[in-house]
PyMOL CGO cylinders between C-alpha atoms (Angstrom):
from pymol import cmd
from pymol.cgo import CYLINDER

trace = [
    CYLINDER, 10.29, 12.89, -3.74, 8.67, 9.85, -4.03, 0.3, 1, 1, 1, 1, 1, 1,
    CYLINDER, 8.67, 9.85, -4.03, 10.15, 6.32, -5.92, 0.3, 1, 1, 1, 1, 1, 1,
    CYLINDER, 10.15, 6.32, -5.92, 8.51, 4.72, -9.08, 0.3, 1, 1, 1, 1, 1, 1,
    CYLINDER, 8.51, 4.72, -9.08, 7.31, 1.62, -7.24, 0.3, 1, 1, 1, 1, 1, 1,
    CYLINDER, 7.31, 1.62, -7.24, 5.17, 4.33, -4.40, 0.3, 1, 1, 1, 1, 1, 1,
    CYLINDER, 5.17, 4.33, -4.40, 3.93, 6.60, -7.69, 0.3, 1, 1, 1, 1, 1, 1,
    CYLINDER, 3.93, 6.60, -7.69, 3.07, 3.42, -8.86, 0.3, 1, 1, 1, 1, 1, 1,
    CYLINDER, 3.07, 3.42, -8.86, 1.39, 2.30, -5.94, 0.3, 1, 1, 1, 1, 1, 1,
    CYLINDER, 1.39, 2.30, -5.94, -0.34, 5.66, -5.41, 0.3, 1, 1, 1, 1, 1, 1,
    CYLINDER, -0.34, 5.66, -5.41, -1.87, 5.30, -9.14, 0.3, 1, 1, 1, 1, 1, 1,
    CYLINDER, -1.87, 5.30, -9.14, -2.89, 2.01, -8.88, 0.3, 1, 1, 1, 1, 1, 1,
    CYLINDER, -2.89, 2.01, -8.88, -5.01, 2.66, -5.70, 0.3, 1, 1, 1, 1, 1, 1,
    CYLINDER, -5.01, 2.66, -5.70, -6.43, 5.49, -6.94, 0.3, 1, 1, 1, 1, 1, 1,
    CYLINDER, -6.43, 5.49, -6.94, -7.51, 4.22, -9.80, 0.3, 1, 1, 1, 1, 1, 1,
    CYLINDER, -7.51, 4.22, -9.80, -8.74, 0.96, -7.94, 0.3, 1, 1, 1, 1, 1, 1,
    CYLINDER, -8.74, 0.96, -7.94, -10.50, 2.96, -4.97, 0.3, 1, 1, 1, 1, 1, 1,
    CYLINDER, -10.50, 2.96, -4.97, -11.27, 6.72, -5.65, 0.3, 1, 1, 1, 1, 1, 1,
    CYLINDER, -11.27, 6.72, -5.65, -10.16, 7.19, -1.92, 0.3, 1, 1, 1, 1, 1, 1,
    CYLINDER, -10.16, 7.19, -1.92, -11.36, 10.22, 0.15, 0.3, 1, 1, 1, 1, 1, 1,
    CYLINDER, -11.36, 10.22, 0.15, -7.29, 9.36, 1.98, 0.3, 1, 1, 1, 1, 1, 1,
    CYLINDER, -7.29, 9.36, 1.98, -4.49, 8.04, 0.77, 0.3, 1, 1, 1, 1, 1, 1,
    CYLINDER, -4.49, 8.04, 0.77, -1.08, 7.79, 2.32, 0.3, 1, 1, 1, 1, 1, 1,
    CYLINDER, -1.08, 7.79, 2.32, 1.70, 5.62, 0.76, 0.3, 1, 1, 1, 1, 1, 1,
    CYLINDER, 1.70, 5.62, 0.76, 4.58, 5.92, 3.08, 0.3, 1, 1, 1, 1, 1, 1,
    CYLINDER, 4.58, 5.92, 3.08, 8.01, 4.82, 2.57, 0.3, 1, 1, 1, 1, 1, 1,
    CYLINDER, 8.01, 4.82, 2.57, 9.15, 2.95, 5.54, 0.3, 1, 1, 1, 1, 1, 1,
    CYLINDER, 9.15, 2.95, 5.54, 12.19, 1.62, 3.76, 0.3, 1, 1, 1, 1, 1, 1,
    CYLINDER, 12.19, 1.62, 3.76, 14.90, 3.83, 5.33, 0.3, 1, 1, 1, 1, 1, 1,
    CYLINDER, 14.90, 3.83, 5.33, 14.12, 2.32, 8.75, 0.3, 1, 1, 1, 1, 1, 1,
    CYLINDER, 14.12, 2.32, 8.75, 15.00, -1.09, 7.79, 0.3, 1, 1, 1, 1, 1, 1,
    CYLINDER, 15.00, -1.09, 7.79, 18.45, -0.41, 5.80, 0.3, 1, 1, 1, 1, 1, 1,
    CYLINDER, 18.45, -0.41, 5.80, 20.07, -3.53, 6.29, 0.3, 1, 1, 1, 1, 1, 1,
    CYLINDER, 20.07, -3.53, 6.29, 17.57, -5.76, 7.79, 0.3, 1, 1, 1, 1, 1, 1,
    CYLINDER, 17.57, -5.76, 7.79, 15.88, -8.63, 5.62, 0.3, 1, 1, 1, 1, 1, 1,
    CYLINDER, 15.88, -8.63, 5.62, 14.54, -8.38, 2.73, 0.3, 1, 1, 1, 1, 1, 1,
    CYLINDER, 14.54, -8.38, 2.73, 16.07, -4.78, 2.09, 0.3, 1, 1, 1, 1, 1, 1,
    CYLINDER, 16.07, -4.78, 2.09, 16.74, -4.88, -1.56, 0.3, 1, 1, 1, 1, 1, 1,
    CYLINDER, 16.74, -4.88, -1.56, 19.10, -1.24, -1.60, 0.3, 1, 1, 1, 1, 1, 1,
    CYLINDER, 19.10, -1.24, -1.60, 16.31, -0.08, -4.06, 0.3, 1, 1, 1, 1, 1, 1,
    CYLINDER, 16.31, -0.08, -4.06, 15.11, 2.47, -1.25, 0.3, 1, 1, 1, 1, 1, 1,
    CYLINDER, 15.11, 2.47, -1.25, 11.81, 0.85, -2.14, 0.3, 1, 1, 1, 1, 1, 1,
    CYLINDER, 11.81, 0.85, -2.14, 10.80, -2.20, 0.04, 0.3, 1, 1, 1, 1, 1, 1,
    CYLINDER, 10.80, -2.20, 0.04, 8.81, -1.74, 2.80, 0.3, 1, 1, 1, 1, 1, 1,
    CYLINDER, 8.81, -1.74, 2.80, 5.84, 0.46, 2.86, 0.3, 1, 1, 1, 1, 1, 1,
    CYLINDER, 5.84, 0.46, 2.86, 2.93, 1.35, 4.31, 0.3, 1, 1, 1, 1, 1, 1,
    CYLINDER, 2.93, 1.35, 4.31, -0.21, 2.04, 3.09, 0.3, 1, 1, 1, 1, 1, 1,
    CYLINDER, -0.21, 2.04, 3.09, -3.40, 4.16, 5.03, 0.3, 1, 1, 1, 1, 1, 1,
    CYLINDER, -3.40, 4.16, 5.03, -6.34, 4.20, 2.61, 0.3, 1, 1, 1, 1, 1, 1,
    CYLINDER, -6.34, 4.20, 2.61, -9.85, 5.38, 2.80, 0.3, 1, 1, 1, 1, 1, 1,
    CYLINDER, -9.85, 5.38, 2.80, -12.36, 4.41, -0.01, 0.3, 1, 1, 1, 1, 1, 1,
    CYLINDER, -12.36, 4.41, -0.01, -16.15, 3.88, 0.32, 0.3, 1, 1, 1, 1, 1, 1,
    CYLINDER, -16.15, 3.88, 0.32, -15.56, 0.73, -1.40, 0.3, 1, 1, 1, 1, 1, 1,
    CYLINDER, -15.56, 0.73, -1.40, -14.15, -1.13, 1.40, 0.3, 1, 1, 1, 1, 1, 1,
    CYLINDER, -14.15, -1.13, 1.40, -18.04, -0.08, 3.50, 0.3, 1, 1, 1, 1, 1, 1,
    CYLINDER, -18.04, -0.08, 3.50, -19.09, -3.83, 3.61, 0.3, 1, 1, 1, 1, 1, 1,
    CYLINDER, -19.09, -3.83, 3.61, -15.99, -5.78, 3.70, 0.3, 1, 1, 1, 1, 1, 1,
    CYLINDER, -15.99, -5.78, 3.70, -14.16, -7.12, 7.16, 0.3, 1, 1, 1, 1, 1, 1,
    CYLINDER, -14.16, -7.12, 7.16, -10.29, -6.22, 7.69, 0.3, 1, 1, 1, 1, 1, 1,
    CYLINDER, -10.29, -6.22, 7.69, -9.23, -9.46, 5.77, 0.3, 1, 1, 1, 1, 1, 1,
    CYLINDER, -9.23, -9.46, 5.77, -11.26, -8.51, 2.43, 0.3, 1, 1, 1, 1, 1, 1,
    CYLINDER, -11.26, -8.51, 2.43, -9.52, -5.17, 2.35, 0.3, 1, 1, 1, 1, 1, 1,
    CYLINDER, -9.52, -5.17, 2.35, -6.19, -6.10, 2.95, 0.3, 1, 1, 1, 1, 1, 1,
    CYLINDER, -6.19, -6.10, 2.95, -6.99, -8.45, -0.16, 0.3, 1, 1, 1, 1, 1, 1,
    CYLINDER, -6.99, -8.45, -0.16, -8.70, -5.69, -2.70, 0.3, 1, 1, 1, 1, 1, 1,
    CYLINDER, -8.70, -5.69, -2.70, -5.55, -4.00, -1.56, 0.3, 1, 1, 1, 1, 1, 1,
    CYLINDER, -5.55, -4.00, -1.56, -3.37, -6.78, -2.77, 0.3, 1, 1, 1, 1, 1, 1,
    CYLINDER, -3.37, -6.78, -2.77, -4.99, -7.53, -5.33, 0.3, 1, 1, 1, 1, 1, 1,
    CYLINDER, -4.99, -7.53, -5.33, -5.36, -3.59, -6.53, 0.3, 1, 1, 1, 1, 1, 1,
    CYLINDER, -5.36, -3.59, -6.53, -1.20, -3.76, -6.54, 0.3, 1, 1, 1, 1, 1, 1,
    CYLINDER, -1.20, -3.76, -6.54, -0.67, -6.91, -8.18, 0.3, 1, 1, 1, 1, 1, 1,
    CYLINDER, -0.67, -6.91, -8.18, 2.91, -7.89, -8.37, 0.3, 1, 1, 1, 1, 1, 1,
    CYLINDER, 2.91, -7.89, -8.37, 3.95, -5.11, -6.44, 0.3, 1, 1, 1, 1, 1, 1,
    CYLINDER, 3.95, -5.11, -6.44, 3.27, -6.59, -3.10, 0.3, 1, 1, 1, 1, 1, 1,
    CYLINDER, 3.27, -6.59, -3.10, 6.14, -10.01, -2.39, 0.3, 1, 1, 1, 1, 1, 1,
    CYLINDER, 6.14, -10.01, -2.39, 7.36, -9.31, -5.45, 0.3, 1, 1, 1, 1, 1, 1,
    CYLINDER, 7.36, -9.31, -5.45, 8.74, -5.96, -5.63, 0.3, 1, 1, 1, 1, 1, 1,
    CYLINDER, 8.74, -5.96, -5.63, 8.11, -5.31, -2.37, 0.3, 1, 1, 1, 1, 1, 1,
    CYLINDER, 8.11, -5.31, -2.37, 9.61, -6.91, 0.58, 0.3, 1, 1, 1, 1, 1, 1,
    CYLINDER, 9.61, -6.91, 0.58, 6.97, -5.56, 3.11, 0.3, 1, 1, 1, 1, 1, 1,
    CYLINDER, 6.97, -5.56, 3.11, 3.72, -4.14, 3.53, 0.3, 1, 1, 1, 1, 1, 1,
    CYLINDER, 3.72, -4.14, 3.53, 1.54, -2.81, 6.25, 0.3, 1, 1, 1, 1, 1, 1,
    CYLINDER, 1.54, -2.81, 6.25, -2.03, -1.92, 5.22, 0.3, 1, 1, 1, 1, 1, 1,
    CYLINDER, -2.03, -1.92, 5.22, -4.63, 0.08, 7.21, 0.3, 1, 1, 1, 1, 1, 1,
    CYLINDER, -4.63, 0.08, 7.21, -7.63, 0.01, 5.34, 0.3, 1, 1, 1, 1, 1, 1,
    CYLINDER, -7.63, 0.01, 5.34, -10.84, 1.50, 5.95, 0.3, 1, 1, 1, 1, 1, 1,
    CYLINDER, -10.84, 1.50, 5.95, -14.23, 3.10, 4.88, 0.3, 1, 1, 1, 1, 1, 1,
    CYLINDER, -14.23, 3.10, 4.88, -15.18, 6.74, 5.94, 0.3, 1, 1, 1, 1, 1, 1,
    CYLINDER, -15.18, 6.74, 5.94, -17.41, 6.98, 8.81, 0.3, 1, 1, 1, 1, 1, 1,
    CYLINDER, -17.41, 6.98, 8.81, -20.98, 8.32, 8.43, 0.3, 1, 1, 1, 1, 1, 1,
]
cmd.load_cgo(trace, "trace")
């Protein structure tokens, strides 16, 4: 089942982004104990996302629409986040 802070990730994207694919993985278990793991279960994540609105930006831009789409979530709430963003091919 998934945490608050990945529902809350998961609605915020899809509100942000209408994706055709969205994955919010929970990465957290496989850094218990390392840096910046909080014992929330909810600090590291990864995030695959497919949106037409990401068609003309570059890598960087998305990443930031990402952020930006999450707003404290990311370095605040979050230790760590991997983003794979992309638009669906024609």
């Amino acid at each position: 089942m998934a945490g608050q802070v990945q529902q809350e990730m998961e609605k915020l994207l899809m509100e942000a982004f209408s994706p055709t694919r969205l994955e919010v993985i929970n990465d957290s278990a496989s850094h218990a104990g390392h840096s910046g793991d909080d014992g929330s279960g909810e600090s590291h994540f990864t995030v695959v996302i497919e949106a037409p609105a990401f068609a003309d930006m570059n890598r960087v831009e998305r990443q930031r629409a990402v952020n930006k789409a999450l707003g404290d979530i990311p370095g605040e709430r979050v230790h760590a986040l991997a983003i794979q963003a992309s638009a669906p091919t024609p």
